[in-house]
Structure formats: structure tokens, C-alpha cells
N, CA, C and O atoms as a printed pandas DataFrame, in Angstrom:
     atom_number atom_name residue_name chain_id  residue_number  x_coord  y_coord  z_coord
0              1         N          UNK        A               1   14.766  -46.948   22.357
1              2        CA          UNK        A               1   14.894  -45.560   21.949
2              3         C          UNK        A               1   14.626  -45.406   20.461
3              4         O          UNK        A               1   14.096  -44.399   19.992
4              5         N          UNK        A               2   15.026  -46.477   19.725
5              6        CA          UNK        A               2   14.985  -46.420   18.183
6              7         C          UNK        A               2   13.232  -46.387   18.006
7              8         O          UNK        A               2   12.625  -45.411   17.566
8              9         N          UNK        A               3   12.760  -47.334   18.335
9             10        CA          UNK        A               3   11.336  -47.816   18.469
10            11         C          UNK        A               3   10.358  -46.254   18.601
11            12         O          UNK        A               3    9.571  -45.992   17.691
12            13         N          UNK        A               4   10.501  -45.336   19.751
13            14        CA          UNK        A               4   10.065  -44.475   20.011
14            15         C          UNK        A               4   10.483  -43.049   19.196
15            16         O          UNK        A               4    9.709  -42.093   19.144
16            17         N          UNK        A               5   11.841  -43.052   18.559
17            18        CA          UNK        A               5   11.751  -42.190   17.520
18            19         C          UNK        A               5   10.859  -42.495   15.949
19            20         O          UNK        A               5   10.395  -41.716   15.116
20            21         N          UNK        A               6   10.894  -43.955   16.034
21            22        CA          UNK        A               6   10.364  -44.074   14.513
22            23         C          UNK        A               6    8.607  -43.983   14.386
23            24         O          UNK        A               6    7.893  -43.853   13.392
24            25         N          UNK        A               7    8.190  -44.144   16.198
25            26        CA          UNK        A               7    6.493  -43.818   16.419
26            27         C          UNK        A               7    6.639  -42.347   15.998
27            28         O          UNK        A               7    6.161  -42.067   14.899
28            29         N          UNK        A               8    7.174  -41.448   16.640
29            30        CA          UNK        A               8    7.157  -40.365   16.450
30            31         C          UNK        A               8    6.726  -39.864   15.077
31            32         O          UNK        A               8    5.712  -39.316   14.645
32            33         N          UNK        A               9    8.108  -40.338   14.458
33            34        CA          UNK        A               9    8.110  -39.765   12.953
34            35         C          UNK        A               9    6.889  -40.038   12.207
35            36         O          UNK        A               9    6.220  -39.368   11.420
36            37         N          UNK        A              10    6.758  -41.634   12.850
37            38        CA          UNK        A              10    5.610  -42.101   12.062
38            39         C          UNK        A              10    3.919  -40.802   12.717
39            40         O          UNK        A              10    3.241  -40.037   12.031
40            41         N          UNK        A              11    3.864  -41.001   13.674
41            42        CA          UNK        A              11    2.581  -39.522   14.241
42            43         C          UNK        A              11    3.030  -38.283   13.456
43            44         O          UNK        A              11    2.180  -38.021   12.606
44            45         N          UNK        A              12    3.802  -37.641   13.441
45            46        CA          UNK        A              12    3.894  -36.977   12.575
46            47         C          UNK        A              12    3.661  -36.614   11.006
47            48         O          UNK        A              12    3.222  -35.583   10.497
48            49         N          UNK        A              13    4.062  -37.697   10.487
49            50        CA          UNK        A              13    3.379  -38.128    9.376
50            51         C          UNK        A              13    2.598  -37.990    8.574
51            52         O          UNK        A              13    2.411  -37.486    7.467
52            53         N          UNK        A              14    1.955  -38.767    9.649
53            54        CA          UNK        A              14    0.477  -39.140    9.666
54            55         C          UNK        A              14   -0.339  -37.745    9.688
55            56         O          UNK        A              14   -1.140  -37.389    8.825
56            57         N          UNK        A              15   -0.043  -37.161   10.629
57            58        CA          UNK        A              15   -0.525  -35.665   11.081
58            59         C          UNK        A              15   -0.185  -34.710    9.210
59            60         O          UNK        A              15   -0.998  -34.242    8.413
60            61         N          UNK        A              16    0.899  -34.761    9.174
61            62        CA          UNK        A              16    0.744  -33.769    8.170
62            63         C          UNK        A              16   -0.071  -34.306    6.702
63            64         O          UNK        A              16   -0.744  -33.616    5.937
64            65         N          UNK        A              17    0.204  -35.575    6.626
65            66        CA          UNK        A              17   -0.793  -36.246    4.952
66            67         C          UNK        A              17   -2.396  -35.738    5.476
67            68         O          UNK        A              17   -3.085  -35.127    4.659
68            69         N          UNK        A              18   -2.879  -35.987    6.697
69            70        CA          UNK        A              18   -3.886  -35.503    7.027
70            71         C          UNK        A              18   -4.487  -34.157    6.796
71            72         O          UNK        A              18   -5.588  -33.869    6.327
72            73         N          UNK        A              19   -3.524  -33.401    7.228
73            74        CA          UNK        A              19   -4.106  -31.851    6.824
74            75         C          UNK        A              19   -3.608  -31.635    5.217
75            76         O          UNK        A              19   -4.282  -30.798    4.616
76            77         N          UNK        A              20   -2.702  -32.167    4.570
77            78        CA          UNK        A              20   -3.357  -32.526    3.049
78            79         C          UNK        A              20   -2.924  -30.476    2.397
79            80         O          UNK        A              20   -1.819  -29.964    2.574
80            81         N          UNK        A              21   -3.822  -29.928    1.878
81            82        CA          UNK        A              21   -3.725  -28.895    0.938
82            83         C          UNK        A              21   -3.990  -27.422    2.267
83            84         O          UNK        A              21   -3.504  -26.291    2.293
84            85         N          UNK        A              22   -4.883  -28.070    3.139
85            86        CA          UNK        A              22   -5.699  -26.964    3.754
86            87         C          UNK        A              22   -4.495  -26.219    4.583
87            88         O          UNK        A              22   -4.667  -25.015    4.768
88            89         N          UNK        A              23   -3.274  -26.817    5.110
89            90        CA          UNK        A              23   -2.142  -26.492    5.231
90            91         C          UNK        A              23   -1.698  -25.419    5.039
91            92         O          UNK        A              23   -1.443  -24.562    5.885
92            93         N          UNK        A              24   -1.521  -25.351    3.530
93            94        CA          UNK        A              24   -1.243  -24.086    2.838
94            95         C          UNK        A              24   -1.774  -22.634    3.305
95            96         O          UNK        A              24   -1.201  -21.564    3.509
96            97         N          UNK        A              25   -3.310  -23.122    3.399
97            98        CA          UNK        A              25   -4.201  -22.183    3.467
98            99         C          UNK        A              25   -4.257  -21.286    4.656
99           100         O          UNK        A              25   -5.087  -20.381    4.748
100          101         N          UNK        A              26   -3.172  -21.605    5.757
101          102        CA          UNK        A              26   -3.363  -20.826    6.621
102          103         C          UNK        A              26   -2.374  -19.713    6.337
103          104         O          UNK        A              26   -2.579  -18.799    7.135
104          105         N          UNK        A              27   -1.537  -19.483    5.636
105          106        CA          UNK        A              27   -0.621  -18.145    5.207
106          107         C          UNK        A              27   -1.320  -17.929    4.090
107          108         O          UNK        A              27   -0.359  -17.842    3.326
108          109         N          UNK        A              28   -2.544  -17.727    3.195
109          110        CA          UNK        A              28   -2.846  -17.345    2.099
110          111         C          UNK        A              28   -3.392  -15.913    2.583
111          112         O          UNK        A              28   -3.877  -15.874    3.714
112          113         N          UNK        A              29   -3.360  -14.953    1.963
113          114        CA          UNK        A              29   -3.697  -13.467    1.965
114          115         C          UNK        A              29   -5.279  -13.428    1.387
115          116         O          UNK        A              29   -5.608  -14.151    0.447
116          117         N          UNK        A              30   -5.824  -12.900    1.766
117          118        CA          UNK        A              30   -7.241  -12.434    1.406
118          119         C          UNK        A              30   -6.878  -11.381    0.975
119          120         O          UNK        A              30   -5.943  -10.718    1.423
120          121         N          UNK        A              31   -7.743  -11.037   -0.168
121          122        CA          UNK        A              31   -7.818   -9.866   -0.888
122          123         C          UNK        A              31   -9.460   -9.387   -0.347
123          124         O          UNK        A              31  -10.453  -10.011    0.028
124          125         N          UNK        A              32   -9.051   -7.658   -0.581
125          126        CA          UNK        A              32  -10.005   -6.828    0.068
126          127         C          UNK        A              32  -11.205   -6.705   -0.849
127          128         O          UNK        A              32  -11.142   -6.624   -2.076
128          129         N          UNK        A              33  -12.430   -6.699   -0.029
129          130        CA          UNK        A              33  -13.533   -6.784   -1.394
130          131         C          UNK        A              33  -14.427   -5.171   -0.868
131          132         O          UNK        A              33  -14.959   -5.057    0.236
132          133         N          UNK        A              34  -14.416   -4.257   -1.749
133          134        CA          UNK        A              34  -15.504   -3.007   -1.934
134          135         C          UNK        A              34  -16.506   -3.437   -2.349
135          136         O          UNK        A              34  -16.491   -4.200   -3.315
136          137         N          UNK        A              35  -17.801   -3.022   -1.661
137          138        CA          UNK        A              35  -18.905   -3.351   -2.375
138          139         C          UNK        A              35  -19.679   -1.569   -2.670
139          140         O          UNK        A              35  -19.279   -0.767   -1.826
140          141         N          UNK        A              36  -20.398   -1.129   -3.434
141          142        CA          UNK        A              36  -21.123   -0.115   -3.797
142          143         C          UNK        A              36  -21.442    0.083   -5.145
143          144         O          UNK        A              36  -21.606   -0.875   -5.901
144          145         N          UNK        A              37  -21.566    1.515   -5.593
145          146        CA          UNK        A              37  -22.809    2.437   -6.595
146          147         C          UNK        A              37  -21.577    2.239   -7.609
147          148         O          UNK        A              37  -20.549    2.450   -6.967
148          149         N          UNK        A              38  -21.313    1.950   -8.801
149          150        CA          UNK        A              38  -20.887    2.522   -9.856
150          151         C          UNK        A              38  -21.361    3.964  -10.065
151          152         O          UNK        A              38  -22.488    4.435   -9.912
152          153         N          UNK        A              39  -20.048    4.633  -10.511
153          154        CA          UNK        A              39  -20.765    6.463  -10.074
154          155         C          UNK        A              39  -20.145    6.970  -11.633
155          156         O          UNK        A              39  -20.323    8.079  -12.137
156          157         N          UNK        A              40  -19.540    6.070  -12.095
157          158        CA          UNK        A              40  -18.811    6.658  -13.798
158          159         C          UNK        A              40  -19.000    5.452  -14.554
159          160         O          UNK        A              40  -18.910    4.318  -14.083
160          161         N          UNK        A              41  -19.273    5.748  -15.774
161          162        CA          UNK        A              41  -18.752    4.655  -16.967
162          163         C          UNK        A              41  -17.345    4.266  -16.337
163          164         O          UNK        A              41  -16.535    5.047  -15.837
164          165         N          UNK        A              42  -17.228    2.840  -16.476
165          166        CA          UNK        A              42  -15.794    2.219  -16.818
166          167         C          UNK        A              42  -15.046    2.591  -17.820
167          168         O          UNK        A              42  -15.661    2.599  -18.887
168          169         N          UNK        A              43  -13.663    2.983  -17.895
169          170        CA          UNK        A              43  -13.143    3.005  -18.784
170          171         C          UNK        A              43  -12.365    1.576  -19.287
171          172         O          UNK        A              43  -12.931    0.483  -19.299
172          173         N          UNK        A              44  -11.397    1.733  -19.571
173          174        CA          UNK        A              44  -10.726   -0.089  -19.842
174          175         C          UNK        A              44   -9.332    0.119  -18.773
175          176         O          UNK        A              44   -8.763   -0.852  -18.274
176          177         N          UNK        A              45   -9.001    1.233  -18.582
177          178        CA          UNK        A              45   -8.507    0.807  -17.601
178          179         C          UNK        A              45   -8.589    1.361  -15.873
179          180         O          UNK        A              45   -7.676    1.126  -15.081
180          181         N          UNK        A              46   -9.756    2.064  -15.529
181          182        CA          UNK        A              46  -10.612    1.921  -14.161
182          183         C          UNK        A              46  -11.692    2.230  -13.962
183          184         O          UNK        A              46  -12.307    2.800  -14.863
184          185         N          UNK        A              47  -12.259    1.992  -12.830
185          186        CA          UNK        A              47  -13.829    1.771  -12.449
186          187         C          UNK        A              47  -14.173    3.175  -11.338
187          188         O          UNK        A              47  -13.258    3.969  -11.121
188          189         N          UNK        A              48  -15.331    3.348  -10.786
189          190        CA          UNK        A              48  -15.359    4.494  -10.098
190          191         C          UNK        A              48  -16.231    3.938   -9.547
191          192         O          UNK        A              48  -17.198    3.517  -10.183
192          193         N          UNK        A              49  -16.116    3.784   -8.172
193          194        CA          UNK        A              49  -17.469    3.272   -7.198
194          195         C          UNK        A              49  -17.302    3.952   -6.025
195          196         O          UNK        A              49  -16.230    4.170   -5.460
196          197         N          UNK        A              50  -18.688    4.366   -5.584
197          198        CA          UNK        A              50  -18.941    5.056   -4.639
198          199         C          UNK        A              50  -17.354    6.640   -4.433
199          200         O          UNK        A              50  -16.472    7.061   -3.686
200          201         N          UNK        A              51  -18.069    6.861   -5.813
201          202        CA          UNK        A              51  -17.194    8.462   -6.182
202          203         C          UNK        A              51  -15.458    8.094   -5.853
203          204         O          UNK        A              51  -14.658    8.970   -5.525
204          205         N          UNK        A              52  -15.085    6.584   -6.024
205          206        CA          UNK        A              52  -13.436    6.704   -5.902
206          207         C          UNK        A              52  -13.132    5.843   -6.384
207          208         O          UNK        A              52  -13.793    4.804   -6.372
208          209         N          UNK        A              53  -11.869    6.007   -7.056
209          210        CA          UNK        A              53  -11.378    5.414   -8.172
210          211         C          UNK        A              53  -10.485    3.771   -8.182
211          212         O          UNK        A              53   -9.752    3.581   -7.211
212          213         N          UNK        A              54  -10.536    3.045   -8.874
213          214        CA          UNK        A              54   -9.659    2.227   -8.880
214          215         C          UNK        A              54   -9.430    1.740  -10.116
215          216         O          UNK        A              54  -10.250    1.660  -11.030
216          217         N          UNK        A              55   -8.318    1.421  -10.124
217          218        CA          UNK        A              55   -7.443    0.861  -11.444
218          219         C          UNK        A              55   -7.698   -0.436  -11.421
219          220         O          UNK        A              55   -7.772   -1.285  -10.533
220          221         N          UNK        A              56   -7.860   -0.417  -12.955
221          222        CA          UNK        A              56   -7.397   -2.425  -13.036
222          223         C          UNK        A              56   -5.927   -3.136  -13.338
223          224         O          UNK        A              56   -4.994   -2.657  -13.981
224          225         N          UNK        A              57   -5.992   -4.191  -12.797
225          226        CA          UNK        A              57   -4.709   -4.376  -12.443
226          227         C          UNK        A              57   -4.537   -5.120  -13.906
227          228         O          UNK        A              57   -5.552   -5.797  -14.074
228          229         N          UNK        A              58   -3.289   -5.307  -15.469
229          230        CA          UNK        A              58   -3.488   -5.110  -16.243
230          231         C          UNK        A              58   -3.606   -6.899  -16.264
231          232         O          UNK        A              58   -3.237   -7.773  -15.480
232          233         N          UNK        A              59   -4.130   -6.902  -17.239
233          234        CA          UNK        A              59   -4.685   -8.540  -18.300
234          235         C          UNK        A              59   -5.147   -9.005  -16.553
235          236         O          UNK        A              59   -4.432   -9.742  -15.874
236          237         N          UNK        A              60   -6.321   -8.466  -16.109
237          238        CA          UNK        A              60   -6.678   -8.831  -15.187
238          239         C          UNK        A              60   -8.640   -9.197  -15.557
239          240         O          UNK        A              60   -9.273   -8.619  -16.441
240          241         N          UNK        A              61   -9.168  -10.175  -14.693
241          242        CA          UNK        A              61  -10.550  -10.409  -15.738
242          243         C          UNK        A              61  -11.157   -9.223  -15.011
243          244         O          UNK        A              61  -12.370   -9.390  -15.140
244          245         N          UNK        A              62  -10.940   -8.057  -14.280
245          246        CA          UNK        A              62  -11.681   -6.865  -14.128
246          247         C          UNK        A              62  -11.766   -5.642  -15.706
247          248         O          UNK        A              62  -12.543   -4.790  -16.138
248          249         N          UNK        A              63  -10.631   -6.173  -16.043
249          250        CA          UNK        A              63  -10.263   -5.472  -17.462
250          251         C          UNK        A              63  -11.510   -6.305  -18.050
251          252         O          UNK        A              63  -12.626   -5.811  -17.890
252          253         N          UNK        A              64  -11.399   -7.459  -18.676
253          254        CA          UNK        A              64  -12.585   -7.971  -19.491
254          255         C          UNK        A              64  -13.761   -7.861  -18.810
255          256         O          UNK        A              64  -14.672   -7.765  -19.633
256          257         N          UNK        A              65  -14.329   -7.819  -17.235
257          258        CA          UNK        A              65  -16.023   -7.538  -17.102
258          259         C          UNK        A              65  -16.013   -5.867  -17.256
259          260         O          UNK        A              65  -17.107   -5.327  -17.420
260          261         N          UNK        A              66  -15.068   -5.215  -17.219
261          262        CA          UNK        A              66  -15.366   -4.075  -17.551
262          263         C          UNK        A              66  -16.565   -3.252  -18.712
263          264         O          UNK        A              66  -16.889   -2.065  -18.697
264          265         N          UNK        A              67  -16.869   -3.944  -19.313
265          266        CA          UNK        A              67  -17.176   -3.520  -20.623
266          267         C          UNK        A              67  -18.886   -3.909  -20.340
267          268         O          UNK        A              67  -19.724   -3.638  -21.200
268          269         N          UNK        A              68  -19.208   -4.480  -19.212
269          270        CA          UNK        A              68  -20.645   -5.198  -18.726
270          271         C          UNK        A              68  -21.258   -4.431  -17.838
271          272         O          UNK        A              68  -22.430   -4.693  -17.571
272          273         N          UNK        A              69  -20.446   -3.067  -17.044
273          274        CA          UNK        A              69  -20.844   -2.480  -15.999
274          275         C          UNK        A              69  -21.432   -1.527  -16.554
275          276         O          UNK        A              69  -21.084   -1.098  -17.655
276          277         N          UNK        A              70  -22.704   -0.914  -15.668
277          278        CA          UNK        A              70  -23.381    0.361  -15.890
278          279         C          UNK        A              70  -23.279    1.308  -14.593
279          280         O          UNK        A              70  -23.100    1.024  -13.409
280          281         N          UNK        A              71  -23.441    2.412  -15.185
281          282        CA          UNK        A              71  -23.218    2.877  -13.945
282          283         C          UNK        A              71  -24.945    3.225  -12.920
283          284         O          UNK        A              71  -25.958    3.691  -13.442
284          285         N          UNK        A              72  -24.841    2.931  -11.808
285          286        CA          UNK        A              72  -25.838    2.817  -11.375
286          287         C          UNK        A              72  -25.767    1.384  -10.241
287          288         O          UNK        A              72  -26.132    1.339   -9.067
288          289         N          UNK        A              73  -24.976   -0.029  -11.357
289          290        CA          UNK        A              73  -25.433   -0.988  -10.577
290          291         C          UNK        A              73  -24.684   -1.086   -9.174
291          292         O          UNK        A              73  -23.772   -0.266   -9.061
292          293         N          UNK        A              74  -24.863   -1.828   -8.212
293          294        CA          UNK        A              74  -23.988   -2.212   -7.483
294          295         C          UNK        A              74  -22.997   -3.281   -7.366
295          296         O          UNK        A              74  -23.445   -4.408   -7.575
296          297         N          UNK        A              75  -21.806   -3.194   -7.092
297          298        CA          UNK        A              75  -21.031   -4.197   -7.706
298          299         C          UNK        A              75  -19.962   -4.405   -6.275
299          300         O          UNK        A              75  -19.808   -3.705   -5.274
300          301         N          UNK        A              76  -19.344   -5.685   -6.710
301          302        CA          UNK        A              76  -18.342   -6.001   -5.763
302          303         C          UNK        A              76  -16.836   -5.935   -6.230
303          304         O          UNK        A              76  -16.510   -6.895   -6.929
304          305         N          UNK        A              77  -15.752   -4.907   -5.962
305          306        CA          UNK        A              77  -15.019   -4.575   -6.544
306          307         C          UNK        A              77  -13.738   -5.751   -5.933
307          308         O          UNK        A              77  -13.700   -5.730   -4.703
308          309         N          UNK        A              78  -13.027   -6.442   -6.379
309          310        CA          UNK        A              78  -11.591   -7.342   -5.258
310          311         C          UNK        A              78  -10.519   -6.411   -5.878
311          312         O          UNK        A              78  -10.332   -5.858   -6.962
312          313         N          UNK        A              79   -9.903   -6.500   -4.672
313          314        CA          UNK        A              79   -8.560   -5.496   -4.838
314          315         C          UNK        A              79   -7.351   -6.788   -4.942
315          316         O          UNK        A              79   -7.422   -7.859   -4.340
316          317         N          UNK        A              80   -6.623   -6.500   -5.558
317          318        CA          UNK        A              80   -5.439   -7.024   -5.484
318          319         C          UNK        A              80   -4.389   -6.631   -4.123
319          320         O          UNK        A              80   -3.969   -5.478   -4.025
320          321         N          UNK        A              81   -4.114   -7.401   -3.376
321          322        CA          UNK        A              81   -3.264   -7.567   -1.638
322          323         C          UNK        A              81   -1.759   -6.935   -2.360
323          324         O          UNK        A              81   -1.008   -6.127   -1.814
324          325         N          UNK        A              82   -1.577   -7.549   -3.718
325          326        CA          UNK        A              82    0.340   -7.472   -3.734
326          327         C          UNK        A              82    0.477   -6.171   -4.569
327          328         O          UNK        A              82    1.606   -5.812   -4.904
328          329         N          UNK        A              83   -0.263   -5.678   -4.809
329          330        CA          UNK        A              83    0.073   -3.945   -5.198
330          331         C          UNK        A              83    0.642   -3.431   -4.622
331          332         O          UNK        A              83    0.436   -3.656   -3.429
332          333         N          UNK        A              84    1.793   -2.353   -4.944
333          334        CA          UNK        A              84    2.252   -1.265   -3.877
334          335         C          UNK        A              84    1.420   -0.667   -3.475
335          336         O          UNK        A              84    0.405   -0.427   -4.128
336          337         N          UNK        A              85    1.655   -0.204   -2.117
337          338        CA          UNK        A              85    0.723    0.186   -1.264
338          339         C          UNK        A              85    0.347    2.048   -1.576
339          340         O          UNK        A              85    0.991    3.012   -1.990
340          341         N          UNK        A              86   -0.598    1.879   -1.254
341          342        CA          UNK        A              86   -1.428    3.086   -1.834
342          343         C          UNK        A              86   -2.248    2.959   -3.068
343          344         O          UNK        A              86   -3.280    3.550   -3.387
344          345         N          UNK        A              87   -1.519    2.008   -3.719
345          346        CA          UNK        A              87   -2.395    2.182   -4.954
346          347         C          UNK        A              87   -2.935    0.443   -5.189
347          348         O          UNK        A              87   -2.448   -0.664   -5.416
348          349         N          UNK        A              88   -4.356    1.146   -4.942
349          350        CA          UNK        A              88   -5.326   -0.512   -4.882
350          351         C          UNK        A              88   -6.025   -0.143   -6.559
351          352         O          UNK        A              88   -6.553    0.727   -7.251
352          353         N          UNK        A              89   -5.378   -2.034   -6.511
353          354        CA          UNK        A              89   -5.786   -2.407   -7.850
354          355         C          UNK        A              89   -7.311   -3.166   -8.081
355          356         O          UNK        A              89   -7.662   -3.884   -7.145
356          357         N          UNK        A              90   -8.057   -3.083   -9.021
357          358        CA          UNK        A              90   -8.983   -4.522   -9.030
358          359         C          UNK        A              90   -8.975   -5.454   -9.696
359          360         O          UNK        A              90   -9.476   -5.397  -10.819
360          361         N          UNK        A              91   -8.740   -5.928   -9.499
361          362        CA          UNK        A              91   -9.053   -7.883  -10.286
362          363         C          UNK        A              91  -10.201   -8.827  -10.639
363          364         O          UNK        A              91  -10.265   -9.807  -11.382
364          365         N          UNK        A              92  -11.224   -8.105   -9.735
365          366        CA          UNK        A              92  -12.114   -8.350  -10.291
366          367         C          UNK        A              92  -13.100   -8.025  -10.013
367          368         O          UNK        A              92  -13.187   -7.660   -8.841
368          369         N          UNK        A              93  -14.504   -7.946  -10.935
369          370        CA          UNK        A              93  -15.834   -6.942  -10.956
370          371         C          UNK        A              93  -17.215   -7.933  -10.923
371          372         O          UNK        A              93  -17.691   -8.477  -11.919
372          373         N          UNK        A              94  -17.803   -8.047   -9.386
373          374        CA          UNK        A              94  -19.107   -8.741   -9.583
374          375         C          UNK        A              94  -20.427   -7.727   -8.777
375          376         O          UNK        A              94  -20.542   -7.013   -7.781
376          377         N          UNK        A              95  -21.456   -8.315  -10.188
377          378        CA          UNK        A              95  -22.639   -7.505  -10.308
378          379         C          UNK        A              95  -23.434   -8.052   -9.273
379          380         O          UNK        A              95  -23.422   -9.279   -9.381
380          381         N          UNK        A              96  -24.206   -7.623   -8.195
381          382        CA          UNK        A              96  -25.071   -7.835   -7.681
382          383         C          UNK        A              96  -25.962   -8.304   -8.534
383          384         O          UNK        A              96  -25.708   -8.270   -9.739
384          385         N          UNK        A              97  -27.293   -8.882   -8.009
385          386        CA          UNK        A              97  -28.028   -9.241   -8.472
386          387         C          UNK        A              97  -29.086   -8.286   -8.906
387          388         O          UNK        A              97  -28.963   -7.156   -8.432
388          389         N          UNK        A              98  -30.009   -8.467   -9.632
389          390        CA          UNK        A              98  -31.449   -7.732   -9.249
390          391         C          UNK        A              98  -31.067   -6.283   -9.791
391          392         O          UNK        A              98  -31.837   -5.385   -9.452
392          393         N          UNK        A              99  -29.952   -5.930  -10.608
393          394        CA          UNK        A              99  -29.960   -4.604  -10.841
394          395         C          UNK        A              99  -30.199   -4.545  -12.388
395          396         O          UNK        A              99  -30.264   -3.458  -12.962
């Protein structure tokens, strides 16, 4: 009986050093990504795409690419998941290519 609890523990083990970090990764939250038109100058603290607004979430690097956007390009806006709800933040600002 001893023998067959300590296989156990030992499969077990084994099983979890195996899956290692990726573990984690199955409760991690995805954050929501907007893609469209910049329709306003950025200000420093929000962006306007496809005529609606979002805030940056503060000392966030959407605050620092802010200052790179034109309006016109198309961009990929990430929202921040842990905001109170209703009010979506961004975190961060990427430029398509080719614009």
C-alpha cells in the first residue's frame, strides 16, 4: 500500500514539473483588442477610434505611443480586462502597417 501511494505521488509530480509555466496560463484573462480609423487627434489622456472614445489607463505605454498617432491611421487599440466595467481603458496603441 505504501509502495503504491509513493508511485502515485511520484506520477503526479512528474505530471505537474511537466506542464512547467504553461499551467498558469490557463486562468490568464485576455484583454480585448479594437482595431480601426483614428477619427481625432490623441490627446494625452484618450484616443478616438472609429468615432468612440477611450481613455488611457494612467502611466500606461498607450499614454507614451500616444504622441505617434495620426489621425487617419489604423490602429490596434488593447483594452485593459481589470477596469470597472463600463469604462474601457487602453494600454496599448499599435499602428498598422503601410499607413
Amino acid at each position: 500500500m505504501k509502495h503504491s501511494r509513493t508511485g502515485i505521488a511520484a506520477a503526479v509530480l512528474a505530471v505537474l514539473s511537466c506542464l512547467g509555466p504553461q499551467c498558469g496560463w490557463a486562468t490568464r484573462v485576455f484583454s480585448s483588442v479594437v482595431t480601426g480609423t483614428v477619427t481625432s487627434t490623441p490627446t494625452r489622456t484618450q484616443i478616438e477610434v472609429d468615432h468612440r472614445v477611450y481613455h488611457f489607463k494612467p502611466n500606461s505605454v498607450a499614454e507614451k505611443q500616444a504622441h505617434a498617432v495620426e489621425v487617419g491611421q489604423v490602429v490596434d487599440v488593447r483594452l485593459d480586462e481589470t477596469a470597472a466595467q463600463g469604462a474601457l481603458t487602453a494600454v496599448s496603441i499599435t499602428v498598422h502597417g503601410g499607413n
